[in-house]
C-alpha positions in Angstrom: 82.7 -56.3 49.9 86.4 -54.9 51.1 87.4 -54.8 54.6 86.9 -51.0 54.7 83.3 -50.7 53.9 82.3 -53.3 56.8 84.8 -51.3 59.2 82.6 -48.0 58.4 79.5 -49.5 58.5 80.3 -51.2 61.4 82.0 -47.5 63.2 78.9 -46.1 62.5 80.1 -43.7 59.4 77.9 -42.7 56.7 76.3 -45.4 54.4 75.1 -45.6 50.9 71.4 -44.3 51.1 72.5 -41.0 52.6 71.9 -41.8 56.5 74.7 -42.4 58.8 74.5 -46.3 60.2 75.0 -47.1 64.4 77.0 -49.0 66.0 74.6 -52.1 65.7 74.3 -51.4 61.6 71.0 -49.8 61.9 69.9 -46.9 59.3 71.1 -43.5 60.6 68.8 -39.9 59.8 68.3 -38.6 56.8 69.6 -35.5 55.1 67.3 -32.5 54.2 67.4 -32.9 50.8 64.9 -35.6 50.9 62.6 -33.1 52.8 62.9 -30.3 50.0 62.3 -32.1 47.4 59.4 -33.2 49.3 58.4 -29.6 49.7 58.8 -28.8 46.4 56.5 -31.9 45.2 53.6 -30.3 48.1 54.1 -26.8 46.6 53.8 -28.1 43.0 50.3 -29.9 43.7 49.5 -27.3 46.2 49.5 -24.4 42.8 47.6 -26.8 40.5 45.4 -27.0 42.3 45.1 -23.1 42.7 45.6 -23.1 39.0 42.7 -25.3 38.5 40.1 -23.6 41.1 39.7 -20.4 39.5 39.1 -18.6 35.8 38.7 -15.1 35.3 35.9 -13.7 32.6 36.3 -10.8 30.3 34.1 -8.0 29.8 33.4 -9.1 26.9 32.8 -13.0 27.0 30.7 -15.3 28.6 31.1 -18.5 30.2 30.2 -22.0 30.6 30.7 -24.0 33.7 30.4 -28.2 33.3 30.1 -30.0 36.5 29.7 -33.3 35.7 28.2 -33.1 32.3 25.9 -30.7 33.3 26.2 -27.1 31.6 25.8 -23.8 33.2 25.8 -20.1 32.0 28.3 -17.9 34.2 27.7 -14.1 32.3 28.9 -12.1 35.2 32.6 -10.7 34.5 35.5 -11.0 37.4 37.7 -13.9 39.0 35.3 -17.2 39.5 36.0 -20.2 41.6 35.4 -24.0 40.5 36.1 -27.4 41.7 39.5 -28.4 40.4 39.1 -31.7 38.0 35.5 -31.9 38.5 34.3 -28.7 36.8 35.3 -27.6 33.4 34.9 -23.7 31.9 34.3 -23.3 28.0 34.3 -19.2 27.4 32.2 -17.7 24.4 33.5 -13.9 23.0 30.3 -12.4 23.4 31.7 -9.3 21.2 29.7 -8.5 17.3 31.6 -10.5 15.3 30.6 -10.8 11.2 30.9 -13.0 8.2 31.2 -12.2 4.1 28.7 -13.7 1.6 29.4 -13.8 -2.0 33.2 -12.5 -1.4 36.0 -13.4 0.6 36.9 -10.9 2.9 41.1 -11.6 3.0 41.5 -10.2 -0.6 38.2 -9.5 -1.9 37.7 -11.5 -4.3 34.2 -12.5 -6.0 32.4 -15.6 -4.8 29.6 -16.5 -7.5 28.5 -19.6 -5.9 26.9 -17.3 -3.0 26.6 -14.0 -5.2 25.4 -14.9 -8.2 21.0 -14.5 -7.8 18.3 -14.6 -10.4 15.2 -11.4 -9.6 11.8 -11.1 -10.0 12.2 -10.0 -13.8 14.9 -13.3 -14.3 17.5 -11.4 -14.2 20.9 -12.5 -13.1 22.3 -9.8 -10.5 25.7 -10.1 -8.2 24.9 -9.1 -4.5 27.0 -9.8 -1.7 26.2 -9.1 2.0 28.2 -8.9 5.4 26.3 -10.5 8.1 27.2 -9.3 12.0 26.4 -11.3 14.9 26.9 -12.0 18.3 26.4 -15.0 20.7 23.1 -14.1 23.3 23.3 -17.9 25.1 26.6 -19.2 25.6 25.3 -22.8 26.6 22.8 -23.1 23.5 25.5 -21.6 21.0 27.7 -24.4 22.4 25.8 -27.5 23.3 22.3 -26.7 21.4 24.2 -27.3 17.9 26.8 -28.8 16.4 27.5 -25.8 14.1 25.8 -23.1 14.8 27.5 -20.3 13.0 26.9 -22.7 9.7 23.4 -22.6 10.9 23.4 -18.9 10.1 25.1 -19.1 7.3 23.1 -21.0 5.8 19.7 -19.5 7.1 21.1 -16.1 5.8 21.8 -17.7 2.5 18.4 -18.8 2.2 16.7 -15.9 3.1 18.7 -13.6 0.9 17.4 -15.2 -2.5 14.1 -15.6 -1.2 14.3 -11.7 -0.7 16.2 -10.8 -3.8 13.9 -13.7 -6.0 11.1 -11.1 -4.7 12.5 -7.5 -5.9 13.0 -6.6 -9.9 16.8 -6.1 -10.8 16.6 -2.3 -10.9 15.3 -2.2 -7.1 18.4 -4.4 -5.8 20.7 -2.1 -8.0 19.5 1.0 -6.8 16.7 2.6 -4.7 15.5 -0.6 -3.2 18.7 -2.0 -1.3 17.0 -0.3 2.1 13.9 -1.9 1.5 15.8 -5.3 0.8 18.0 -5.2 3.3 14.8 -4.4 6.4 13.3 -7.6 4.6 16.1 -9.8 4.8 16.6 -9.1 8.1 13.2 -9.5 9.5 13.3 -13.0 7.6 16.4 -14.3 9.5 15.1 -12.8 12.9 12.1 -15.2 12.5 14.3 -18.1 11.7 16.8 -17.9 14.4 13.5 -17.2 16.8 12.4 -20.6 15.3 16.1 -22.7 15.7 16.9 -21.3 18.9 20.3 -21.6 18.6 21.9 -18.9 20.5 23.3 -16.7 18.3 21.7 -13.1 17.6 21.4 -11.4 14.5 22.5 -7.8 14.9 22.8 -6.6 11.2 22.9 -7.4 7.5 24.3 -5.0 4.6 24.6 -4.9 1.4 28.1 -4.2 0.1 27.5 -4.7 -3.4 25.3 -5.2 -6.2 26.2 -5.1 -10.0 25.1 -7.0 -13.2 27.2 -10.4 -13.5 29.0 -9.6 -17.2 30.6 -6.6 -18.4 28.0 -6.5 -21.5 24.8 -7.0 -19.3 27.0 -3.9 -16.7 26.8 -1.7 -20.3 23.3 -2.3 -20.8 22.2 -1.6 -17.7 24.4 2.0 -17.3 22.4 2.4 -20.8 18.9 1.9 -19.5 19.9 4.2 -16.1 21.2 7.0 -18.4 17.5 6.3 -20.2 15.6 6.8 -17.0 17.8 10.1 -16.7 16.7 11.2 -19.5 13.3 10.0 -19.4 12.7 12.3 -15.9 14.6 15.1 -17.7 11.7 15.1 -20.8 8.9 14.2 -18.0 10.4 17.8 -16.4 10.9 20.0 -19.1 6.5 18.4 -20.6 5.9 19.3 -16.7 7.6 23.1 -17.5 5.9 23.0 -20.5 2.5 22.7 -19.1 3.0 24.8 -16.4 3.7 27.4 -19.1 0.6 26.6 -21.5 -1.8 25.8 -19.4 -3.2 29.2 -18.5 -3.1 30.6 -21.9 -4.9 27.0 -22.9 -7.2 28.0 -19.7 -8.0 31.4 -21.3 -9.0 29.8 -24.7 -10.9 27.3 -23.7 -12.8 29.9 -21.3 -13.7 32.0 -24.0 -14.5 29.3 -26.3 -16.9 28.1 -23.8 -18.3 31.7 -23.6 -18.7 31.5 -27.1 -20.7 28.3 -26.9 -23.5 29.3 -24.5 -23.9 32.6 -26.1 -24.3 30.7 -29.5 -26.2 28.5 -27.6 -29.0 31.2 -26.1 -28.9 32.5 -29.8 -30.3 29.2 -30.8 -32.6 28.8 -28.2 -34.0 32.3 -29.3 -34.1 31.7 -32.8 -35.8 28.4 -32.0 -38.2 29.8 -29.9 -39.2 32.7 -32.5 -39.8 29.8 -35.0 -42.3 27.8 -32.7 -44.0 31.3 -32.4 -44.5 31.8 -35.6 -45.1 28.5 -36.3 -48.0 28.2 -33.6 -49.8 31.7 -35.4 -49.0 30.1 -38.6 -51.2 26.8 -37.2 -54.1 28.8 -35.6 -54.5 30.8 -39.2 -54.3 27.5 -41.0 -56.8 26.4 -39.2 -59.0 29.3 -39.5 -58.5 29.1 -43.6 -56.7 26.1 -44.6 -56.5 27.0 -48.8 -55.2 30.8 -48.1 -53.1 29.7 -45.8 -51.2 27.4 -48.0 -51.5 29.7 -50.7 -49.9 32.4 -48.7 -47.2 30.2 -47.7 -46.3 29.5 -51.6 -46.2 33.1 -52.2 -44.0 33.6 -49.0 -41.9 30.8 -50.4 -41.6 32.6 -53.8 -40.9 35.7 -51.8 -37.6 33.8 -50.7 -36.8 32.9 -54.0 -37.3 36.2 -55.6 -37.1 38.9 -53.2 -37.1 41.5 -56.0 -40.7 40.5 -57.4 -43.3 42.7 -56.9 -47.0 42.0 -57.5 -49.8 44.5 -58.2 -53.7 43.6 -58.9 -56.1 46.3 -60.4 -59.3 45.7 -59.4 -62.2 46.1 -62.0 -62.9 49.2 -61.1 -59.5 50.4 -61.4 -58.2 50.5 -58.2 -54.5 48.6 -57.6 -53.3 46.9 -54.7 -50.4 45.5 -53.4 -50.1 41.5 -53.7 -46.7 40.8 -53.6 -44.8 41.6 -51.4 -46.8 40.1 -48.3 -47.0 41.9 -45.4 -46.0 39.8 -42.2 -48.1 36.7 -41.6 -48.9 37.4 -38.0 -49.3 41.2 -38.9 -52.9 42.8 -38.0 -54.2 45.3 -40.8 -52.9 46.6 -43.7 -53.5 48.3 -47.0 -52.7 45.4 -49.2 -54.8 42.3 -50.0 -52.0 39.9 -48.6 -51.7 41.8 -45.7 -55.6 42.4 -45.0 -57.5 41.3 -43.1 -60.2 41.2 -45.0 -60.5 37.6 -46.4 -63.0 38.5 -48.7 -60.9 41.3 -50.5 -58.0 39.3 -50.7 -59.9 36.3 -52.0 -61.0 38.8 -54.9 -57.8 40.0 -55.7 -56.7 36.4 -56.1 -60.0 35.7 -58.5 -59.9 38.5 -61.0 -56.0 37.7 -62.5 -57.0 39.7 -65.6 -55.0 42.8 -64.0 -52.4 41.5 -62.7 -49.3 43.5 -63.4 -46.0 42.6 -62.1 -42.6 44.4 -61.6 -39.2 43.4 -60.7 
């Protein structure tokens, strides 16, 4: 050490650590840097600290406060206060958020792994779906699973082709996608009800639905322009009918008209006939032999309704045999028509005068 260090040190000047050394060589005060940096180190901690004591929540998030392992729900928005290094804050966005099934959402493309379903009628149909959600229980959606938006995923999945397995292809391609989508939906309510895992189902659409090939996409237009023109031949037969059916009314009215008085004309006739079959009975069974022999001549009457019969009488008179009057009549002039049994029984007995015209 030179001469000139151990003279300052010795007079008292300022020494190596920044303090100024006594007469005796004892340490002298030291400077104020030492103290700012000291403040600056105290101001440092001092704003960590700060830093570390409070967390602000969005409108639009939730949060989840650990102390010590232990989780808690904080859902009320604002500036919160926690204990620095002891408490930790995890923050859910509690905003409707959504997910694409059977297509990617950055550039639309087809995913037939997740689109590609089989109907009630096996046949293969594309459908794809967006799914919206949002997180109900911060502290279940974070800690009750290890994945819970995969959870939906697949419980969406699933329900979707139990749904679609359920419907024919041409409700899923056309009037039925309301009725599907209701379904779907009330099937992954359930689910998530049972898992419990803090998300909440707010909708599911369907953004698309079309045969998987291009031939299959041709045969299907075909059959819808079929049912097109089926309703248009089910409306113009409906026209149609409209049209014909009064006139058709009409006809069939006055055929019916027709019937019953053809009907009442039978019953007539029909009774007429028992009539005259009853007085034809009661003279049978007054005289059983004329009767039938009146009945051949009535019969031969039919056959030849020219003929005409006279007898002449022994003593020259002549009487009408044939024609016959009417069976049921009362009197007449004739033998047939007598009533007279006995004179008409002689007529028939003495033939020898029998003259006949025609």
């Amino acid at each position: 050490m030179s001469g000139d260090s151990f003279r300052n040190r010795r007079n008292g000047f300022t020494t190596m650590d920044g303090g100024q050394g006594g007469p005796d060589g004892t340490p002298g005060r030291k400077t104020p840097v030492g103290k700012i940096v000291g403040a600056v180190i105290a101001v440092l901690v001092l704003a960590l600290l700060v830093f570390n004591s409070t967390y602000e929540i969005k409108e639009q998030e939730q949060a989840v406060l650990i102390t010590l392992g232990r989780a808690q729900a904080v859902t009320d928005p604002g500036l919160h206060f926690k204990i620095p290094f002891l408490q930790q804050v995890k923050k859910v966005n509690t905003t409707i958020q959504g997910f694409s099934i059977g297509y990617d959402t950055s550039d639309n493309e087809l995913n037939e792994d997740e689109s590609l379903m089989i109907t009630s009628d096996f046949n293969f149909i594309d459908v794809d779906f967006y799914v919206e959600y949002r997180y109900s229980d911060p502290v279940k959606a974070l800690y009750g699973s290890r994945d819970p938006l995969g959870i939906l995923r697949n419980i969406s999945q699933s329900c979707i082709r139990t749904v679609i397995g359920s419907y024919p292809v041409d409700d899923v391609l056309t009037t039925g996608k309301n009725e599907i989508q209701a379904a779907i939906k009330e099937m992954i309510l359930s689910r998530l009800e049972t898992q419990d895992i803090g998300i909440q189902l707010v909708n599911i659409t369907i953004q698309d639905s079309e045969p998987p090939t291009v031939e299959i996409m041709e045969a299907f237009k075909a059959v819808e322009t079929a049912k097109q023109g089926k309703e248009t031949a089910l409306n113009n037969a409906n026209k149609y009918r409209n049209e014909q059916l009064p006139s058709a009314q009409a006809q069939a009215d006055g055929i019916i008209k027709d019937a019953e008085a053809r009907r009442t004309e039978r019953i007539n006739e029909a009774t007429a006939q028992v009539s005259r079959f009853n007085a034809m009975y009661q003279e049978y069974v007054k005289n059983p032999a004329i009767t039938k022999q009146r009945m051949f001549y009535e019969t031969m009457e039919d056959v030849l309704p020219g003929l005409k019969v006279l007898i002449q009488g022994s003593d020259g008179s002549v009487q009408t045999f044939y024609p016959l009057e009417s069976f049921t009549g009362t009197s007449g002039d004739s033998a047939g028509g007598s009533s007279d049994t006995g004179t008409h029984n002689a007529g028939i007995q003495n033939t020898d005068g029998i003259q006949s015209e025609n």
